[in-house]
N, C-alpha and C positions, 0 to 999 in steps of 0.2 A: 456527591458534589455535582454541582448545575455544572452542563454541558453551555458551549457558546449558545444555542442557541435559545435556552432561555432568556431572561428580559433583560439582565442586570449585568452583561458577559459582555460580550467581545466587543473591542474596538476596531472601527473601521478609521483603516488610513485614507489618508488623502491624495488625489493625483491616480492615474489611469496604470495598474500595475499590466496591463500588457506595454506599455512603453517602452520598458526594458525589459519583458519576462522572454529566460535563457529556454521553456521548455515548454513554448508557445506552440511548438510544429507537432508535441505528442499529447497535449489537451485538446479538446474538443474544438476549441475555436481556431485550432491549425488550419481548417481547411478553409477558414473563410473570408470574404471578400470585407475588403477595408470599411464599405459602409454597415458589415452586418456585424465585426467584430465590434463598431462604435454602438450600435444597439446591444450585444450582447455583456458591452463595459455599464453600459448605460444601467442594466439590473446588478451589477455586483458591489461588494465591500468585500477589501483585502481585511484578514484576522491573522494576528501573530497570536504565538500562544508560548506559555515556553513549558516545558517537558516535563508529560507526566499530567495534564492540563487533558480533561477530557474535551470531546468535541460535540459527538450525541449521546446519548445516554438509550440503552436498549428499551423499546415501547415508550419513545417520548413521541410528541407527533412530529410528522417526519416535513416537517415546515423548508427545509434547506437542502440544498446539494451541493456539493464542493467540487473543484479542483487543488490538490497539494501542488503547489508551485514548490516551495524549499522543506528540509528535512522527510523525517517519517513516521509514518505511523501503526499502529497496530488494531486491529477489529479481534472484536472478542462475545463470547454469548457465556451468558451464566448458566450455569447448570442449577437440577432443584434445591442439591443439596447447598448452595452458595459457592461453589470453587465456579474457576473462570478457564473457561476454552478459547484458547487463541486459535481463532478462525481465518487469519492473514495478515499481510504487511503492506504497505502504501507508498508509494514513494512517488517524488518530483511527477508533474503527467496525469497522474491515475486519480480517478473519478471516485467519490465518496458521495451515497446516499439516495442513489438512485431507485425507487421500489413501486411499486405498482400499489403500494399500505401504504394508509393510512398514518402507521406506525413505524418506528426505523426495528428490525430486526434482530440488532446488530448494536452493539458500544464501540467508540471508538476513542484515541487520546493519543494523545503526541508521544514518541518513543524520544523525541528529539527535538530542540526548539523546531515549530513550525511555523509557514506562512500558507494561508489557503485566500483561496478567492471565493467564496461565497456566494451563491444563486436563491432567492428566493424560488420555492419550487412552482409557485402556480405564476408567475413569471417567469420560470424560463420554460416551462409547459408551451404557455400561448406563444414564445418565440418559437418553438420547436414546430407549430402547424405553420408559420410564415417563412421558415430558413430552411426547406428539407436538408440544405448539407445538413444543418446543425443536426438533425435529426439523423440522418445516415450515421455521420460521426458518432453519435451517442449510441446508437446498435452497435455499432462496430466496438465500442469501448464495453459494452457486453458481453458480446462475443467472445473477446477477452477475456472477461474475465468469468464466463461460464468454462473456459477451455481450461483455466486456473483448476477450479472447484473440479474438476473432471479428474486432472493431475492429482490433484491432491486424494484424491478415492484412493487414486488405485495406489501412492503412495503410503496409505496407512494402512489399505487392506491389504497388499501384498508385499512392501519390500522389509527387510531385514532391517536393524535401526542403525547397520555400515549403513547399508542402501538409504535408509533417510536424510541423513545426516550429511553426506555425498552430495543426494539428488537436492537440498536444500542449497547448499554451499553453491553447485552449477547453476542452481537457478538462481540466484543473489548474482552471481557474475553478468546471468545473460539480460537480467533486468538493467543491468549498468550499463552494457553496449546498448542494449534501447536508448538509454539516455543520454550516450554520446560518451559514454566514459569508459577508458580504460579497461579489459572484463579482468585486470588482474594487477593489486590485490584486491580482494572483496570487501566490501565495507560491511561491517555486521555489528549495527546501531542496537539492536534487541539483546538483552539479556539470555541466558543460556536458560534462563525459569521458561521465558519466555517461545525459545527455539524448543523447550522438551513440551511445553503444550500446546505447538503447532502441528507437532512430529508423532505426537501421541506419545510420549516416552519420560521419562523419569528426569529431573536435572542430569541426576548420579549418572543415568547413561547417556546421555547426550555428553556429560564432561569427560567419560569414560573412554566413547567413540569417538572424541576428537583427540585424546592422549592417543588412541590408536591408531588413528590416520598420520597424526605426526610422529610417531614410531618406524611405522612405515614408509615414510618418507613424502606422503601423498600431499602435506599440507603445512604449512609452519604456521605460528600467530606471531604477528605483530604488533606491536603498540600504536595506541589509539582506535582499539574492536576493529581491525584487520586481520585475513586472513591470507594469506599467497598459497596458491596451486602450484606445488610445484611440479608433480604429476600427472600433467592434463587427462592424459589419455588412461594411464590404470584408474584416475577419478572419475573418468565417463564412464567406463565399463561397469565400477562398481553402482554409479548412478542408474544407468540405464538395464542393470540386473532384473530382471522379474522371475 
């Protein structure tokens, strides 16, 4: 399936979507001055997609960079044999497509209707040598998410799949207080296929070890892919287990 940024894909809306965008202060153009945000509007098109809707396709050229304003998404790499490795999740704020190649690394697709805001990359390049915020800002959204990919090592190399499934759940919470929300219940948009091949683990045990967290009394589900912690503190211990 063609990703948006093939030739024949996404529609760009009309009108200036920072005008009302709720999660302006945790994208890149938070930190900036009202004349640099109107040039940095000045290169973009808002794209809605709805769910399940790829966005780039792995080794396509890597022509665009994103910001996800609403819903979320999933990043995934294929393996030789054809199965797919979910390599992360995306949400309101966070930055898509940024690479030093040529080529994007990486597939990605809406888990959940989305909205992105859309940068031409060799456009917002030559912004990035005239705005150093924007430029600061964008290391900084690296940093980020180099600290993720760091988590996430030691996550598959060392915890037990209680310990992943925990550590997953806490970090779905803490991503939500970023965003100004609630850290409880957790909102969990991704399918259980999908949480056992971020976790490195089977469906069977990911559905297994959440039947046992709520056994235990550590978690309940809720209707509409929610989960409530209802035992903070034995859920951090077993998170932060190594």
């Amino acid at each position: 399936m063609q990703s948006i940024s093939g030739e024949n894909s996404a529609t760009a809306a009309t009108g200036s979507p920072c005008d009302d965008c709720d999660i302006r202060d945790l994208a890149i153009c938070g930190a900036l001055r009202a004349e640099e945000v109107q040039r940095l509007t000045g290169i973009l098109s808002s794209v809605e997609l709805a769910a399940g809707d790829p966005i780039v396709d792995e080794g396509e050229a890597a022509d665009y960079v994103y910001t996800l304003t609403t819903g979320a998404v999933r990043l995934y790499k294929l393996l030789a044999d054809g199965r797919r490795s979910v390599t992360g999740f995306l949400f309101p704020g966070d930055f898509l497509g940024v690479s030093h190649r040529d080529a994007y690394g990486f597939g990605a697709e809406a888990i959940t209707p989305v909205t992105l805001c859309r940068f031409p990359r060799s456009k917002l390049e030559a912004l990035l040598k005239e705005i150093p915020t924007l430029e600061h800002r964008l290391f900084a959204r690296a940093s980020e998410e180099m600290t993720l990919m760091q988590e996430q090592i030691v996550l598959l190399g060392r915890k037990t799949a209680a310990e992943r499934v925990a550590s997953f759940f806490r970090g779905l919470s803490a991503r939500q207080v970023k965003r100004h929300l609630p850290a409880n219940p957790v909102s969990v948009p991704m399918t259980r296929t999908d949480i056992a091949d971020y976790l490195g683990l089977t469906t069977e045990t990911v559905s297994r070890t959440i039947t046992q967290l709520k056994k235990k009394k550590l978690i309940s589900v809720e209707h509409g892919s929610r989960v409530r912690i209802e035992d903070e503190e034995q859920l951090d211990e077993l998170a932060e287990a190594l």
